[in-house]
C-alpha positions as CSV (number, residue, x, y, z in Angstrom):
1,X,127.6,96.9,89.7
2,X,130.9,96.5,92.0
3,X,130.1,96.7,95.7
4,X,132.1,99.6,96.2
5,X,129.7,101.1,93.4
6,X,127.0,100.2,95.3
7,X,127.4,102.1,98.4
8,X,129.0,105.0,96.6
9,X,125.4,105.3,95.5
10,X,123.7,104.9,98.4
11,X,125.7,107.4,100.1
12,X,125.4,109.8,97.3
13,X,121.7,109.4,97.3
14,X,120.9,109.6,101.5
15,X,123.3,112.6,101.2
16,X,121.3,114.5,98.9
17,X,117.9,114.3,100.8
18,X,119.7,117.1,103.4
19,X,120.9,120.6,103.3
20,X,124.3,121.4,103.9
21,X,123.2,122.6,107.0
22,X,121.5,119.6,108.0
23,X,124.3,116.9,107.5
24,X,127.1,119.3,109.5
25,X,124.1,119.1,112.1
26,X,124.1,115.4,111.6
27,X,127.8,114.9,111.6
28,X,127.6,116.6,114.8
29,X,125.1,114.6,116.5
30,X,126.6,111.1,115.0
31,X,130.2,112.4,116.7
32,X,128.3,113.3,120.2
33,X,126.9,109.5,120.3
34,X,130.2,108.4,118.7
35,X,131.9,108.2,122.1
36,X,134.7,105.9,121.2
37,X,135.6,107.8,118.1
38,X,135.9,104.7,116.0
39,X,133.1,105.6,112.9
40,X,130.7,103.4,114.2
41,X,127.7,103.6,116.9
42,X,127.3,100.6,118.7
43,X,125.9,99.9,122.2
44,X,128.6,100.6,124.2
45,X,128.7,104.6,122.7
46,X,124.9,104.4,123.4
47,X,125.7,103.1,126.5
48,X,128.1,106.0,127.3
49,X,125.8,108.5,126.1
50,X,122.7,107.5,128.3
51,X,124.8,107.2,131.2
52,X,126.2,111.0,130.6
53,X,122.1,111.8,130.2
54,X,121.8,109.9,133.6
55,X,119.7,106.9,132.4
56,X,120.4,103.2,131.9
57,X,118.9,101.3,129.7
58,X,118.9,97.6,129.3
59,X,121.2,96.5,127.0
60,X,118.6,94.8,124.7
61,X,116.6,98.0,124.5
62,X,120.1,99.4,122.9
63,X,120.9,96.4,121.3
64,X,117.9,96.9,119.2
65,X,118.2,100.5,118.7
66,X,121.6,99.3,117.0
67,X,119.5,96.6,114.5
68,X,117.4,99.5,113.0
69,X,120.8,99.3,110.8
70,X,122.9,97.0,109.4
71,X,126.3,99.0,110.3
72,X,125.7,102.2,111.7
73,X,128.2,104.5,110.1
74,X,127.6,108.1,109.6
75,X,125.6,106.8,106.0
76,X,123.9,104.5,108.1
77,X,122.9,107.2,110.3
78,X,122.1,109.3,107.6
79,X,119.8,106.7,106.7
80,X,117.9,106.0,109.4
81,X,117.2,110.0,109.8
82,X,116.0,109.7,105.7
83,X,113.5,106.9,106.6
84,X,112.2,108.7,109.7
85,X,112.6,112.1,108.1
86,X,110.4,111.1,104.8
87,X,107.4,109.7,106.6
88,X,108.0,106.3,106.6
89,X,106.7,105.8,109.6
90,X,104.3,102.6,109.8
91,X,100.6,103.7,109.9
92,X,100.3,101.8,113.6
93,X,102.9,104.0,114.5
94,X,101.8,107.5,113.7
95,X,98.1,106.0,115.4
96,X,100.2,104.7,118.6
97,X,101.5,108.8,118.5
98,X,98.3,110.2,118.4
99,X,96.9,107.4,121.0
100,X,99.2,107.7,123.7
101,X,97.5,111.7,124.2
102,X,94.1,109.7,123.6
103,X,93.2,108.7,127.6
104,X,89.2,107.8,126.4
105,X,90.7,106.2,123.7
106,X,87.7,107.5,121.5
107,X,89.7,108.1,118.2
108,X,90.0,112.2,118.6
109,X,91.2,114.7,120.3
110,X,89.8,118.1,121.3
111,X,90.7,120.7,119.1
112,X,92.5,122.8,121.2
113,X,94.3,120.5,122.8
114,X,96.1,118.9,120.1
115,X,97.0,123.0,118.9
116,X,98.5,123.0,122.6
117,X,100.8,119.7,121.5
118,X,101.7,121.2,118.6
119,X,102.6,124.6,120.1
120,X,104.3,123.4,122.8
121,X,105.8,120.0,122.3
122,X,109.0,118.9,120.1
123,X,109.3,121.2,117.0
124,X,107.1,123.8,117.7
125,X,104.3,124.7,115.5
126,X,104.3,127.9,114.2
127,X,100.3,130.3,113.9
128,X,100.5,129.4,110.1
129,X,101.8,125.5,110.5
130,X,99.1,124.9,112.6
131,X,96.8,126.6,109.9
132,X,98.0,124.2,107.2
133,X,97.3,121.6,109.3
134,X,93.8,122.5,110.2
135,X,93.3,122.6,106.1
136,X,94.0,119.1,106.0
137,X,92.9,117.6,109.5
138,X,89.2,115.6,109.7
139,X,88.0,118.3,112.1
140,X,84.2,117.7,113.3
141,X,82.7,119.4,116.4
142,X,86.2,120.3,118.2
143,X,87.5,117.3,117.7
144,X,90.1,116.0,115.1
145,X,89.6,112.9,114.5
146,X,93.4,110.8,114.2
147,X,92.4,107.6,112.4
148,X,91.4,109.4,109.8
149,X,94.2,112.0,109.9
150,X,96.7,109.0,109.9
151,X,95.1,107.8,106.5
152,X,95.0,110.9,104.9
153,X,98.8,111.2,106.0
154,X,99.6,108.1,104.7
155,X,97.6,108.3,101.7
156,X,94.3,105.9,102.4
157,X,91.2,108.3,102.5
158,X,88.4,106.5,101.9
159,X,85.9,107.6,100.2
160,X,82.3,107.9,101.6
């Protein structure tokens, strides 16, 4: 298969995982960080971007925001939001998330409090999303415990 092939396919297939609606959201978001208007994000349109946010990173903290793809073109972008988007987040990742709301560092986290996360933090949780997630959560005494939670996520329940 001809390298133009090649990325025809790609493209078609990181296209499909999104609604309509999604990529014009997408398309908007890639041309907000696209501050140079040249098709491409690199560090100085991150750079610009922060700095119209009011904060500055260090150029190696963009610089490696950059490496997460090889050339990041709308498809690349695409990409990257398909990875993320279709929980391919590493296991140590999705514990480190959990963890950083951990300050006994037990393992769990009370109940209510994560509901309160969920309710109030990012996305929102909706009554009934927070009711599937309570059918699938390791719940014991109050307390949900997140090392499990993250293997059932990912798919390595053990069994007892």
């Amino acid at each position: 298969m001809s390298d133009d092939k090649k990325a025809k396919a790609a493209t078609t297939n990181v296209i499909t995982k999104f609604t309509p609606n999604q990529i014009t959201e997408m398309k908007e978001a890639f041309t907000m960080i696209d501050q140079n208007r040249d098709g491409l994000i690199c560090v100085s349109d991150l750079k610009e971007m922060y700095s119209n946010l009011g904060a500055v990173p260090q150029d190696a903290v963009l610089q490696a925001m950059i490496k997460e793809a090889s050339q990041l073109n709308f498809t690349g972008f695409l990409g990257l939001f398909s990875d993320k988007l279709g929980g391919t987040d590493t296991d140590e990742t999705l514990r480190s998330a959990f963890r950083m709301f951990d300050e006994d560092n037990k393992g769990t986290l009370p109940e209510e409090y994560l509901k309160d996360l969920l309710q109030n933090m990012g996305d929102n949780f909706t009554a009934d999303e927070i009711r599937q997630v309570w059918k699938e959560a390791p719940l014991e005494g109050g307390k949900c415990d997140y090392i499990a939670f993250v293997n059932k996520i990912k798919g390595k329940e053990q069994d007892d």
